[in-house]
N, C-alpha and C positions, 0 to 999 in steps of 0.2 A: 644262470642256471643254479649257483652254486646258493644265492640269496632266494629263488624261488623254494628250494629247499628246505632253507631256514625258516622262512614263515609259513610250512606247514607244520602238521605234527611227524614228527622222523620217522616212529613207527608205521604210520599209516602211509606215509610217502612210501618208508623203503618196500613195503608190506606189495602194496598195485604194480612200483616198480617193476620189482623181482618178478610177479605173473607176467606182468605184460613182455618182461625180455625174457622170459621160459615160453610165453606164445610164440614169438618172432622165431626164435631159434627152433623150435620142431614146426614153424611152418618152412623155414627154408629147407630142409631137404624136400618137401615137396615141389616146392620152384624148381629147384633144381631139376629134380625129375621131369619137369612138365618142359622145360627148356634143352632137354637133350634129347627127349624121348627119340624123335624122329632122325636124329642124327648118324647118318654111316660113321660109325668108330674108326672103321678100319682106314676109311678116309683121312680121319682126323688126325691117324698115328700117321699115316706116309705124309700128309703137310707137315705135320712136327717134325718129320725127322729132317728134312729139306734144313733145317738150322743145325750149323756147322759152328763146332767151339771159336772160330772168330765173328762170328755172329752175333751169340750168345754175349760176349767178351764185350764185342761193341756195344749193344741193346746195352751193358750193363754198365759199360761208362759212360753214356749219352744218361742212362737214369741216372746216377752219380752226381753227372752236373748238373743236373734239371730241379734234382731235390736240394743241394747245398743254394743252386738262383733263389728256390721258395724265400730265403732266411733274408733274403736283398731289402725287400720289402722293409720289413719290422726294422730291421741294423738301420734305414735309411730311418724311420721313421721315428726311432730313440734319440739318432745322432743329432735331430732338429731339435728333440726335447731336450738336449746338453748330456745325453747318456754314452760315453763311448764304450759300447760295449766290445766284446769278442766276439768277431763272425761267427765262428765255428761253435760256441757256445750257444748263441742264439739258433742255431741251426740245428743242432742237439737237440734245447728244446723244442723247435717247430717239427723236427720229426718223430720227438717223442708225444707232442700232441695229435698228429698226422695218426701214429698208434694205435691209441686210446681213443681218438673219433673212430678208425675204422674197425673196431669188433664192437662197437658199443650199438648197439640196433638203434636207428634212426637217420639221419640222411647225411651224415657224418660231420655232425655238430657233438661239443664235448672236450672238445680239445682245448679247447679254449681256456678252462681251465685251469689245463698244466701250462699253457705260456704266461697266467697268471701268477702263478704258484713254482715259474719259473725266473721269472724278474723278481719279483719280492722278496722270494726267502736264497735265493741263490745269489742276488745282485744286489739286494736293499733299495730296488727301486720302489719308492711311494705306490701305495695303488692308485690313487688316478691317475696320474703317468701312467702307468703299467697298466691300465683297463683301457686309457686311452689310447694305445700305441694297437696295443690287439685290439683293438674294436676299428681305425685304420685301416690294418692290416687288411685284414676279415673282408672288410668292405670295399677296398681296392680289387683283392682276390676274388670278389663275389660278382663284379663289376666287368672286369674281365672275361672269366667263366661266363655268364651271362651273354655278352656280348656274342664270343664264339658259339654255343648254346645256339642263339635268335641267330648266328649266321647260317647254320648247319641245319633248322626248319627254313629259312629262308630258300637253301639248295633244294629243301625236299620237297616245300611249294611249287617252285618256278621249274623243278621236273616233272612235276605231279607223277612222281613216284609212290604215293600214297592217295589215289583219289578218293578215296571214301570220308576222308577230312576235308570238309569245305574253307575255300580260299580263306574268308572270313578266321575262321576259327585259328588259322597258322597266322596271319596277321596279328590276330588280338594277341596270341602267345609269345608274338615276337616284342610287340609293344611292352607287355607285361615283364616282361625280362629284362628290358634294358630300364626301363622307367624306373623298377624301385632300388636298385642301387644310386643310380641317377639321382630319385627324387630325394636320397638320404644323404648323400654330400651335400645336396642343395640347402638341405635342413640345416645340414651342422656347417655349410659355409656363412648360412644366414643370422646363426648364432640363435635360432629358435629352441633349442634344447627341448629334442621332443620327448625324449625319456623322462628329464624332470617337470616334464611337465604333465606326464601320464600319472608320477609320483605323485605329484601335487593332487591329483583328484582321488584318488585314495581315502575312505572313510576316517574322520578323524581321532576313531579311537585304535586305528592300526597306523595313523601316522604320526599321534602322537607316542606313540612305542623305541626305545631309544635305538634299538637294532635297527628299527625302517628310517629311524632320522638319520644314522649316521651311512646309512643305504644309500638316501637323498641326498645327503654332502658329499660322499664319493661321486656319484652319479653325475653331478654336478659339477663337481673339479672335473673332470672326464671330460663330461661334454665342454665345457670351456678349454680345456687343451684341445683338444678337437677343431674348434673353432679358429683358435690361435694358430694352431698348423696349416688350414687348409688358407687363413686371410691373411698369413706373413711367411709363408716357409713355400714360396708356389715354388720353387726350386726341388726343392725335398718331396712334394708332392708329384712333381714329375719325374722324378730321377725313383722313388718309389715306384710311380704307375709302370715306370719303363723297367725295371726288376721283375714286376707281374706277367708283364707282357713278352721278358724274353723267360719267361719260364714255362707259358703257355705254348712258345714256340717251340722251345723243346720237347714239349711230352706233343704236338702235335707234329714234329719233326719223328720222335720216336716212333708212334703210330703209322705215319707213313713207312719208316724202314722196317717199322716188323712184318708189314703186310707186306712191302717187297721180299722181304727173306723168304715168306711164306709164298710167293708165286704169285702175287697181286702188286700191278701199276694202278695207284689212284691218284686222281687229279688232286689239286691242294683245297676245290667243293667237294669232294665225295670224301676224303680226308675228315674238312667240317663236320659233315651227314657223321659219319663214325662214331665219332668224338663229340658230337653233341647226343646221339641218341645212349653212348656211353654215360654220360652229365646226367645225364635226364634218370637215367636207370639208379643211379647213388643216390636219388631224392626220396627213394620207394623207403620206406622204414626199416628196412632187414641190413642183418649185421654183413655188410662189405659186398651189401646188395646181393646176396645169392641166389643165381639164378636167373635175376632181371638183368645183371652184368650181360650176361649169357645171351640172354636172348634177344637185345638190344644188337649185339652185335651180331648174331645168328638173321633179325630181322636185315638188318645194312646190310651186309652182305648181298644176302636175296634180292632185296631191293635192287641193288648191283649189277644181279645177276653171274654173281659168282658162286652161290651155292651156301647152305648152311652148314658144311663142312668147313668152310675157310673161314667164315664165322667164328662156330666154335672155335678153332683155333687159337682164330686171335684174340678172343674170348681168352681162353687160357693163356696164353704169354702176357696178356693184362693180369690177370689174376698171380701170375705167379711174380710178376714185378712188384704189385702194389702191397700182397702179403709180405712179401722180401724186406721190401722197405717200409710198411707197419711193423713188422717182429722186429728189425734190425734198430729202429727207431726207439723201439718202445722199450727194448733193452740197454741204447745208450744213453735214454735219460732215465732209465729207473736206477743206472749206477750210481747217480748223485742229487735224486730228487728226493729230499727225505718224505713229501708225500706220497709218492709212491712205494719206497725200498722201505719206508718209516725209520730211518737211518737218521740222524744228525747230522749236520751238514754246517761248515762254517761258512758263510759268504764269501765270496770272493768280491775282492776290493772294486769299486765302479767309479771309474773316472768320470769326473763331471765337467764341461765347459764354466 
């Protein structure tokens, strides 16, 4: 993102930018609107109150460790590349980019970023390291996601809880889902280096420009770390993917106890159904999905057969976790990210194998 930037002109970038996230933002209070219209209020306040300050307490330690697992990933995926860093450092920054994707409109890419701009200027990690390890990361995480995603249309084909979607069309979606995370490790296990090789076609009087070469040489150290991790580190590649996976289980562990707090027993498929039409709703371009949150879970619900009161809901205890921990994130890396705070900042020492 940060080099798509670069080779425009800044003006005229930041210029469409700024409309385009002033459109996003006053179309969502209309979403909004149009996702709670029909909803009994009064319903909505007596399920909320059903949650009791040990409730609450719990929901909030269960998110606690769910958000420090995210950081498992990356910490695993440095330590292959000789980086020992500090958990809780990295976890910093993974929540401070968590942040900065979720108010920024779009389907909450952006972050990425700040985990770049969090290894380098805070740790003196190299950037291809440091693109490599987030770009890992990302794709592990995407992979996952995905999976649970294509399991959670899967439940809502074979109930045909939705018939108006033909069988076909939940198939193809489910294939598509797992296929391109799939089809990009296979890339970079293959050592095809698909990036630089998009670089590579690029006209030759923008690739001989010294900013796009030295784009191309990062790009390039990247993808071959990349390649190196996933054809000599299968250890670290699984002990990563298993970090992904028990963090998935927690926020779908979470989701299960908030709906029982709230008066609802769901199986560990109707769970899925949730939690994938939730996934699905953060892809829409609005900032922390306003309103498609809402009614993604308003529709499950119903689906359910539990009503678009218990929906909304849980609609809101999502909402109020995932703000919680965007502000809270996004305030403990701007304490020490001089890109952010614009603060100076002295590195901290990084131990290297």
């Amino acid at each position: 993102m940060m080099f798509a930037m670069e080779l425009t002109s800044p003006s005229v970038a930041r210029r469409w930018k700024w409309r385009w996230s002033y459109l996003l933002w006053l179309l969502a209070p209309l979403v909004i609107w149009l996702a709670v219209r029909d909803v009994p209020f009064d319903e909505v306040v007596r399920t909320l109150a059903r949650l009791g300050s040990w409730q609450i307490l719990a929901l909030i330690a269960l998110n606690a460790l769910a958000v420090l697992s995210f950081a498992g990933s990356w910490w695993t995926i440095l330590r292959a590349f000789g980086y020992r860093l500090p958990y809780l450092s990295l976890a910093r920054g993974r929540l401070g980019a968590f942040g900065v994707a979720y108010f920024v409109p779009g389907p909450q890419v952006g972050g990425e970023a700040v985990q770049l701009l969090w290894l380098t200027q805070r740790h003196s990690v190299p950037l291809p390291q440091a693109a490599a390890s987030v770009a890992l990361d990302k794709t592990l995480e995407i992979l996952v996601n995905f999976v649970l995603v294509a399991l959670g249309l899967g439940f809502l084909a074979g109930r045909d809880l939705w018939p108006q979607v033909p069988l076909e069309a939940w198939f193809a979606a489910i294939i598509a889902l797992i296929a391109l995370p799939v089809f990009f490790i296979w890339t970079v296990y293959r050592g095809w280096k698909p990036l630089s090789r998009l670089l590579s076609r690029l006209p030759r009087r923008l690739a001989q420009r010294p900013f796009v070469q030295k784009v191309a040489e990062t790009v390039r150290d990247s993808e071959r770390h990349m390649t190196d991790f996933c054809r000599r580190q299968p250890m670290a590649f699984a002990v990563a993917l298993g970090f992904v996976c028990l963090s998935w289980f927690l926020l779908l562990f979470d989701y299960w106890l908030s709906v029982y707090f709230l008066g609802m027993t769901l199986t560990p498929a109707e769970v899925l159904m949730g939690v994938a039409l939730g996934r699905l709703a953060i892809l829409i371009p609005l900032p922390g999905a306003a309103g498609v949150l809402e009614s993604s879970q308003v529709l499950a619900m119903t689906l359910l057969g539990y009503g678009p009161a218990l929906g909304l809901s849980q609609s809101l205890v999502m909402r109020a976790r995932d703000i919680s921990v965007a502000v809270f994130g996004f305030l403990w890396a701007l304490v020490g990210t001089r890109w952010l705070a614009r603060l100076a900042i002295k590195p901290e020492p990084v131990e290297r194998r």
